[in-house]
C-alpha positions in Angstrom: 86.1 95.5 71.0 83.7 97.6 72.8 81.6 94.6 73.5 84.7 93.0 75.4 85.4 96.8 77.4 81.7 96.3 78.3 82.4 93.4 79.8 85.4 93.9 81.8 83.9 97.1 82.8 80.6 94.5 84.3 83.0 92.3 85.6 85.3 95.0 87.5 81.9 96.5 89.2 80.8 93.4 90.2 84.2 92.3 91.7 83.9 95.5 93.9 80.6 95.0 95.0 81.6 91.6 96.3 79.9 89.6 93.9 81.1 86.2 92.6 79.5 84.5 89.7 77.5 81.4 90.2 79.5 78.7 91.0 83.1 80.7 91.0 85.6 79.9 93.8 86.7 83.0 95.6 89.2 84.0 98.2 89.3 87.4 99.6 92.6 87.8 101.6 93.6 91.6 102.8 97.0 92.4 101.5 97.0 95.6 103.8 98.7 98.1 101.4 99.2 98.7 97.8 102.0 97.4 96.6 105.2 99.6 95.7 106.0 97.5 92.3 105.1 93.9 91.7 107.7 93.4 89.4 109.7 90.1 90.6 113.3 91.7 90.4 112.5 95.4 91.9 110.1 94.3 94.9 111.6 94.6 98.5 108.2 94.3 100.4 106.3 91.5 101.8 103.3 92.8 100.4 104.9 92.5 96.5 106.4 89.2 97.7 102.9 87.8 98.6 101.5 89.1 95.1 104.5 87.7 93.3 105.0 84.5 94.3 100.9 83.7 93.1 101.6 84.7 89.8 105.1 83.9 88.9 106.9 80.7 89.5 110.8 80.0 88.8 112.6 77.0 88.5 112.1 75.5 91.5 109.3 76.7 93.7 108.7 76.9 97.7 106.8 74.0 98.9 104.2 74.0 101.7 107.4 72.5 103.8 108.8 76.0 102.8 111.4 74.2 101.3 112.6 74.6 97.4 111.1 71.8 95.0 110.6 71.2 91.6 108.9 74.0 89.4 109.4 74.7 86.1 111.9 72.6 86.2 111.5 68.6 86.6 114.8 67.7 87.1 118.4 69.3 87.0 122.4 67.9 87.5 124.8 69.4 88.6 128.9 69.0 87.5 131.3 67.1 89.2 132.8 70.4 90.5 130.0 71.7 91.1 130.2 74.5 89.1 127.7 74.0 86.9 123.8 73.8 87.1 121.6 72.1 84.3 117.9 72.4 84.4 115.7 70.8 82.2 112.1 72.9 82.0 109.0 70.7 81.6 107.6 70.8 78.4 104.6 72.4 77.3 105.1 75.8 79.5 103.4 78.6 78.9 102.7 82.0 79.7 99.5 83.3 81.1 99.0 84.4 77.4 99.4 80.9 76.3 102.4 82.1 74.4 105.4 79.2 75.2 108.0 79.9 77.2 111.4 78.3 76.5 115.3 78.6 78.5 115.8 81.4 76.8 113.2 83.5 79.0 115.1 82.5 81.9 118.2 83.4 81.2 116.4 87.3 80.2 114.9 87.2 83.6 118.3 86.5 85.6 120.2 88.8 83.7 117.4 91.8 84.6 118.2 90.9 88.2 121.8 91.4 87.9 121.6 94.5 85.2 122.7 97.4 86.4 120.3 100.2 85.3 117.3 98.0 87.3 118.6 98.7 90.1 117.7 95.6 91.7 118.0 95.5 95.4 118.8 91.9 95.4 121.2 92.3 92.7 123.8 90.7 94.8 122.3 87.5 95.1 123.1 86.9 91.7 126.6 87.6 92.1 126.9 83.7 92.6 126.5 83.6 88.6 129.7 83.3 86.8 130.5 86.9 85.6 127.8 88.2 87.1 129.2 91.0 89.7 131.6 92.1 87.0 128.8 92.4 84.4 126.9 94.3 87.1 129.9 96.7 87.4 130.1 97.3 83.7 133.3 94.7 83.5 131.8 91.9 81.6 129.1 91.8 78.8 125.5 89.8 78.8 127.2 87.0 76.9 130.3 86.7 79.5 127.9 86.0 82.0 127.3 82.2 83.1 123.9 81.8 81.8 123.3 79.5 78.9 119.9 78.8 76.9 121.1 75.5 75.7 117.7 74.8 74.0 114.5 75.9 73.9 114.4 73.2 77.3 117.4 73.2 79.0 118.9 76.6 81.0 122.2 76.5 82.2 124.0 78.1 84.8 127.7 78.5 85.2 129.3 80.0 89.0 131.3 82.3 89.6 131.6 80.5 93.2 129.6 77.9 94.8 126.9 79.0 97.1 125.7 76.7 100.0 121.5 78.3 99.4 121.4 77.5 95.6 118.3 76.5 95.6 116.8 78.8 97.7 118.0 81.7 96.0 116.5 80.3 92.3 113.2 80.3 94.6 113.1 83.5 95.5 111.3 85.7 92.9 114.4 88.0 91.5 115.3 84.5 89.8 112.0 84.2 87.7 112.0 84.0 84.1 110.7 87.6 82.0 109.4 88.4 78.5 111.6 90.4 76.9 109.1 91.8 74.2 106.5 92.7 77.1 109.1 94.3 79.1 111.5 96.3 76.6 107.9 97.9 75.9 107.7 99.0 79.1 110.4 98.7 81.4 109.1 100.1 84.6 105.5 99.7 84.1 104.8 96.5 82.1 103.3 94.7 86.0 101.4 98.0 87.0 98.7 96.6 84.0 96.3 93.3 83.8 97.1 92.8 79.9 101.2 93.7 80.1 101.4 91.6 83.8 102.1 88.4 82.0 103.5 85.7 84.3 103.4 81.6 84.3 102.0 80.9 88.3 98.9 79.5 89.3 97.1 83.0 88.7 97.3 86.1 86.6 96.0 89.5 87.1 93.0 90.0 85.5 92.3 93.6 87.6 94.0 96.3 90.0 91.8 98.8 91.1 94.9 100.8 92.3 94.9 101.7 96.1 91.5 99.3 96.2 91.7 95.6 95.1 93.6 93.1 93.5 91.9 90.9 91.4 93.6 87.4 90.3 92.0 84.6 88.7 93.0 81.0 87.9 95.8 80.9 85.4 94.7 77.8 82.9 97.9 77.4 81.4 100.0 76.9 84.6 102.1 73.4 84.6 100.1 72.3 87.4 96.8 74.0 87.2 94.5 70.6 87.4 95.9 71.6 91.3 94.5 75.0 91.6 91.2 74.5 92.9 89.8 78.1 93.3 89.0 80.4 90.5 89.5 84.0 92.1 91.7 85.7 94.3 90.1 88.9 95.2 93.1 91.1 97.2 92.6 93.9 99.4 94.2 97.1 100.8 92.3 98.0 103.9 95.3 99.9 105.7 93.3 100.4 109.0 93.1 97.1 110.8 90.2 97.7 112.6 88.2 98.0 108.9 90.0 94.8 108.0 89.1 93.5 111.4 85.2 94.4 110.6 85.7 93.4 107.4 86.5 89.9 108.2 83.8 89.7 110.9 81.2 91.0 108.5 82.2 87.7 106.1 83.4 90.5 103.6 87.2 88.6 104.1 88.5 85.5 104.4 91.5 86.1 105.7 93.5 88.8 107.9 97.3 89.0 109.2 97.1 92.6 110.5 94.9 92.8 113.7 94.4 95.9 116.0 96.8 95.1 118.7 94.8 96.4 121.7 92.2 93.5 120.7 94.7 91.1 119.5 95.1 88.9 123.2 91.8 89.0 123.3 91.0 87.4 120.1 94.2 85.0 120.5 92.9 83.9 124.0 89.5 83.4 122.5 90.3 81.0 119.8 89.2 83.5 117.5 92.9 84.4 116.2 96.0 82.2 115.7 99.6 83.0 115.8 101.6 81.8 112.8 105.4 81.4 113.4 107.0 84.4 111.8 111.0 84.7 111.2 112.0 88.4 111.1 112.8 90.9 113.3 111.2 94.5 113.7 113.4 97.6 114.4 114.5 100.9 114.1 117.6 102.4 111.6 119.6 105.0 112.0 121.2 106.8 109.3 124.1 106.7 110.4 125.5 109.5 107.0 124.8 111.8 109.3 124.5 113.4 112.9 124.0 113.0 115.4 123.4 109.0 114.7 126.8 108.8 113.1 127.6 108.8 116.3 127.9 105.3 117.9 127.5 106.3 121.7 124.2 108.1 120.5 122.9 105.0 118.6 123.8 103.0 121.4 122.0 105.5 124.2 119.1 105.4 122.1 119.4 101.6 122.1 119.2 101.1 126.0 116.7 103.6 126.3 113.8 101.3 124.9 112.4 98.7 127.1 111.4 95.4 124.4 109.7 93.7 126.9 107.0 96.9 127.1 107.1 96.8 123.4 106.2 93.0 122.6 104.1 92.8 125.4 102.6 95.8 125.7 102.4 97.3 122.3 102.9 94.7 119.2 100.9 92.1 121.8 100.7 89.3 119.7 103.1 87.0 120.6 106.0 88.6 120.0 109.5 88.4 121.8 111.9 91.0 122.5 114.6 91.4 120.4 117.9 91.3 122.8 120.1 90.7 119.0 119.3 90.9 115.6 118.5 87.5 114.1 115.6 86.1 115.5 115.0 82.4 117.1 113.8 79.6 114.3 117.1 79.7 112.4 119.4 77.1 112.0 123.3 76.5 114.3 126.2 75.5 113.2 124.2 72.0 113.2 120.7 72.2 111.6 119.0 71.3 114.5 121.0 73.9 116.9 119.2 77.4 117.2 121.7 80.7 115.6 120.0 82.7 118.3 120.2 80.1 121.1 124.0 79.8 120.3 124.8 83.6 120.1 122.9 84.8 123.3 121.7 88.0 123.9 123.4 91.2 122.9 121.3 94.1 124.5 118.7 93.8 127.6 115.2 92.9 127.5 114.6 96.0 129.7 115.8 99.5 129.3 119.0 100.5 130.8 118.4 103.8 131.9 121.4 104.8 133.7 123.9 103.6 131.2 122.1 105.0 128.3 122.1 108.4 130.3 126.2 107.7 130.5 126.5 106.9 126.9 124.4 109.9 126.0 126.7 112.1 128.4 129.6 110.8 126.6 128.6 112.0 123.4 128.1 115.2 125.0 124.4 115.9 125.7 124.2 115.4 129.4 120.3 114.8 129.9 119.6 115.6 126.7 121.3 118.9 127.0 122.0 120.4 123.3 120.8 117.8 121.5 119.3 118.5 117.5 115.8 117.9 116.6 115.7 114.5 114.8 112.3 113.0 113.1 111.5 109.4 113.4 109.8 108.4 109.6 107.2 105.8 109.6 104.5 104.6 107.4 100.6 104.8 109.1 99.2 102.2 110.3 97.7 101.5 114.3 100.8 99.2 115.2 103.5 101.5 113.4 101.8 104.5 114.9 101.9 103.1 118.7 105.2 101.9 118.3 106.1 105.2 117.0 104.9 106.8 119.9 106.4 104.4 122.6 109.5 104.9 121.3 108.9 109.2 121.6 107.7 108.4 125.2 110.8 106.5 126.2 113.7 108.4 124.6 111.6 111.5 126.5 111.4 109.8 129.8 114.9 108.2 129.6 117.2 110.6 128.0 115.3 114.0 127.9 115.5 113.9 124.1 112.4 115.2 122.3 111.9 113.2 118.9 109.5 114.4 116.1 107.4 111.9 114.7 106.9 112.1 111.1 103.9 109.1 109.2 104.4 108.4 105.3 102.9 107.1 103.0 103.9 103.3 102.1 105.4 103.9 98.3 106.6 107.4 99.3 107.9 105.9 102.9 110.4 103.1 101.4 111.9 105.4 99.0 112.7 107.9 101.9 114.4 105.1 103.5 116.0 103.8 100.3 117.2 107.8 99.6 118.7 108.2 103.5 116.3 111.0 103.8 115.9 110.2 107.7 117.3 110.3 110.9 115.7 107.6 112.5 113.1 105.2 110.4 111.0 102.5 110.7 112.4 99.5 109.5 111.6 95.4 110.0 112.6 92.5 107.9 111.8 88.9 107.6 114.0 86.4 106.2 113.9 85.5 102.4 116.0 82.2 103.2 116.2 80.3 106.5 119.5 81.8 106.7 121.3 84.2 109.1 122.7 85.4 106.3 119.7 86.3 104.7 119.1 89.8 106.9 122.7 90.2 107.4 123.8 90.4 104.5 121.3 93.7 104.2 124.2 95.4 105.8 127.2 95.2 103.2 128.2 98.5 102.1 127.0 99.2 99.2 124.1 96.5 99.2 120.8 99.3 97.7 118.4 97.5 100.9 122.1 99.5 103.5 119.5 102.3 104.2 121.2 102.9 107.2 124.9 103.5 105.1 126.5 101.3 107.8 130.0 100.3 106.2 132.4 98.0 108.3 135.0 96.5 106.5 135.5 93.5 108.5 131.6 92.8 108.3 131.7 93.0 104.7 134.4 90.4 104.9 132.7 88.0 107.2 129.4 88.2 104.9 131.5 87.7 102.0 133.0 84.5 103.4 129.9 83.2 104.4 128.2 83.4 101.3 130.7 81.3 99.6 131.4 78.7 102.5 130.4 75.8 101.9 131.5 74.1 105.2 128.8 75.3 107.6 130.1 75.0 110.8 132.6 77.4 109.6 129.5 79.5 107.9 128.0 79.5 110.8 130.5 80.7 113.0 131.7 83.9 110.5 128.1 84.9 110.3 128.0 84.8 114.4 131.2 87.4 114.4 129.2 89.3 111.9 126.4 89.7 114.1 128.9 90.7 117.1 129.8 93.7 114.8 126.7 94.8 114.1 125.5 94.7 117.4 128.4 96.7 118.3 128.3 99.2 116.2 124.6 99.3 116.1 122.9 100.8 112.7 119.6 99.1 114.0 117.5 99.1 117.1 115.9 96.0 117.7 112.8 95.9 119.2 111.0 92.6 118.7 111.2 89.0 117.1 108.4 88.6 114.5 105.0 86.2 115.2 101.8 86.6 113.0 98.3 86.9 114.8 96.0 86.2 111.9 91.9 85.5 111.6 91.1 82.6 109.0 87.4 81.7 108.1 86.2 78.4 108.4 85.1 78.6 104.4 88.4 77.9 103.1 91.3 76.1 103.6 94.8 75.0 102.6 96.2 78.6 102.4 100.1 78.1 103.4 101.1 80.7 105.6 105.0 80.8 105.4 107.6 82.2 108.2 108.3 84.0 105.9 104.9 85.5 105.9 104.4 85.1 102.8 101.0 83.9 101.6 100.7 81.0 99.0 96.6 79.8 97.7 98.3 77.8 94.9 96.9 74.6 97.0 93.6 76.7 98.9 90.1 75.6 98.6 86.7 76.8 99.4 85.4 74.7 101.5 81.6 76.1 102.4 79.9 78.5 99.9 
């Protein structure tokens, strides 16, 4: 036993000095920031997202199309009425501990995403599952819900109602299968650990210097291994992307999505960086629990005050476009090949509207500013967060007379101020988990836990309601449009930019797939130069 510490210890040193063994495969890709929680049903960060999805894989995985195929499952039917899903898992899976893995681990890891106590903030997507909102509101036990280990090979699901993005919900990483004897160990800490993070993807974590590094290597007992063609991941968290920037120039990293943003037109018009296609949209949330943003002729003030052209083109600079509605361009119509954005138009102005802002702020009784509380705008550090934090102070100064205090958090201790509603105004962006309208506007459902801002509109909720069980999707389509009316009405979020994604590859590697969902898949990377 020592002999193997002594080991580990050797190998962990070496992996921080940047050494690979002879012959060994290596990536280094900077994930930025350490995670919050890697765990596949408690994650609500890209960051966790980009870790989870190379070391877990559900029954169907995302394809370098970005579109669901088979996983660890080969094949599945589905009833006449739809109704009913049957999935047949491939045989011979394992976990990264070689132990096999059967149905009946599935149907453990749904029912986590869905159990109360979790606190899952995707547990609504499993309210599709038969039973499954009423056992998450205590109204139906485990074995009322629709999920069925038929055998050791064949998982079952039974609806509650049919959902038009079944497969691309059992893609998305709440819908993974879970050990039930690694977890009831350890409920909250069983990922945070190399030899209790057991999952059945093309790599498992073999170290995590915490606040440091990452380190994954190839998982041999994944289903399609013989197609994993690099032994080690080596992850990242250089916060400050001018490090990561030097970093990548010095050959230390192979590849960077967070770029200073003063350089960033520089290295794009050189050749040096690309722009990956990114769907999400970055803005600001009020909470809107309490004042003076429970106000909606304050939220909307503060709305016209910001200019989004200065802010994509003068701040993010990297491609972005300003965000004149919530969902960005890149998602489908009413027709799949018809743009959502295209078709709904613009809500807000490219450019501040200073004067009407000034009305609207007049209106809710601080002429000029006049009286108005001291509110704190919450972010977490880095150099884009930081300047957009400080455009924003500028213009609600300049525009409105309103001074703003601006207030940097750490990333763990940030999103949990968010998820508590300890803010006035925050931080906030979101990229799509489906290529679905749906998929950031359903965010804002009362009671959803990702609400931060503790919007509640009844006739939204209805709309997003219908749409997720619509299966005709012109008429999908068109509730999710009025949905986005509302919102933009009543304004819980400031939109400030449509997403892109300057990034700086080396010419070593290839085959990284780079979603628009930026999220980052090396199942199908190679090294291409030593």
């Amino acid at each position: 036993m020592k002999g193997k510490k002594w080991f580990l210890a050797l190998a962990a040193v070496l992996c921080l000095m940047g050494t690979a063994w002879a012959g060994e495969k290596e990536i280094v890709y900077n994930l930025s920031i350490e995670p919050r929680t890697i765990d596949p049903v408690l994650n609500n960060a890209v960051d966790g997202s980009n870790v989870i999805f190379n070391l877990f894989e559900g029954l169907v995985r995302i394809g370098f199309d970005d579109a669901p195929e088979a996983g660890c499952a080969e094949k599945w039917e589905v009833s006449e009425d739809g109704m009913s899903w049957t999935f047949h898992l491939r045989k011979g899976l394992k976990w990264s501990d070689g132990k096999p893995m059967t149905a009946e681990d599935f149907r453990y890891g749904f029912l986590r995403a869905i159990t109360p106590e979790n606190a899952s903030p995707y547990a609504h997507l499993g309210f599709f599952i038969k039973n499954g909102e009423a056992f998450f509101n205590g109204k139906a036990k485990a074995e009322e819900v629709g999920l069925v280990a038929v055998d050791d090979v064949t998982f079952r699901i039974d609806l509650e109602y049919q959902t038009p993005l079944m497969l691309d919900y059992l893609s998305y990483h709440i819908f993974y299968p879970a050990r039930a004897d690694v977890i009831e160990a350890d409920p909250r800490g069983w990922t945070s650990k190399p030899e209790t993070a057991l999952g059945n993807g093309p790599f498992m974590l073999a170290d995590w210097q915490h606040n440091s590094e990452m380190t994954l290597v190839k998982n041999p007992h994944y289903w399609d291994a013989d197609n994993v063609k690099v032994d080690k991941l080596r992850l990242v968290m250089i916060t400050d992307s001018n490090t990561a920037l030097a970093a990548f120039k010095g050959g230390k990293v192979d590849l960077i999505d967070s770029i200073p943003p003063q350089m960033t037109p520089q290295l794009i018009k050189s050749g040096e960086a690309k722009v990956a296609p990114t769907l999400g949209t970055s803005f600001s949330v009020f909470n809107v629990t309490r004042a003076p943003f429970d106000n909606p002729l304050v939220r909307r003030a503060f709305t016209l005050a910001v200019d989004r052209t200065v802010m994509a083109e003068k701040v993010a600079m990297g491609g972005q476009k300003p965000a004149v509605a919530f969902i960005p361009y890149g998602i489908p119509g009413v027709e799949p090949e018809k743009d959502f954005r295209a078709e709904g138009g613009a809500f807000l102005p490219d450019r501040a509207d200073v004067e009407q802002a000034k009305k609207l702020l007049a209106e809710a009784g601080y002429p000029d500013g006049k009286g108005f509380p001291k509110v704190v705008y919450k972010y977490n550090l880095n150099p884009i967060n930081k300047a957009i934090a400080e455009a924003l102070q500028a213009m609600w100064k300049q525009n409105l007379g309103v001074e703003v205090e601006l207030s940097n958090e750490e990333w763990k201790v940030f999103i949990n101020t968010r998820m508590k509603h300890d803010f006035d105004i925050a931080r906030h962006a979101y990229l799509v988990d489906f290529f679905d309208a749906g998929s950031l506007l359903e965010l804002w459902q009362a009671g959803v836990p990702e609400n931060v801002a503790g919007y509640a509109n009844d006739e939204y909720d209805a709309l997003i309601k219908d749409s997720l069980k619509q299966m005709d999707r012109a008429k999908r389509v068109e509730a999710m449009h009025k949905a986005e009316q509302i919102l933009m009405q009543d304004l819980p979020v400031l939109p400030l930019y449509f997403y892109s994604t300057p990034y700086m590859q080396s010419a070593r590697v290839k085959g990284i797939y780079m979603s628009p969902r930026k999220w980052v898949f090396f199942r199908g990377a190679e090294v291409v130069e030593p």
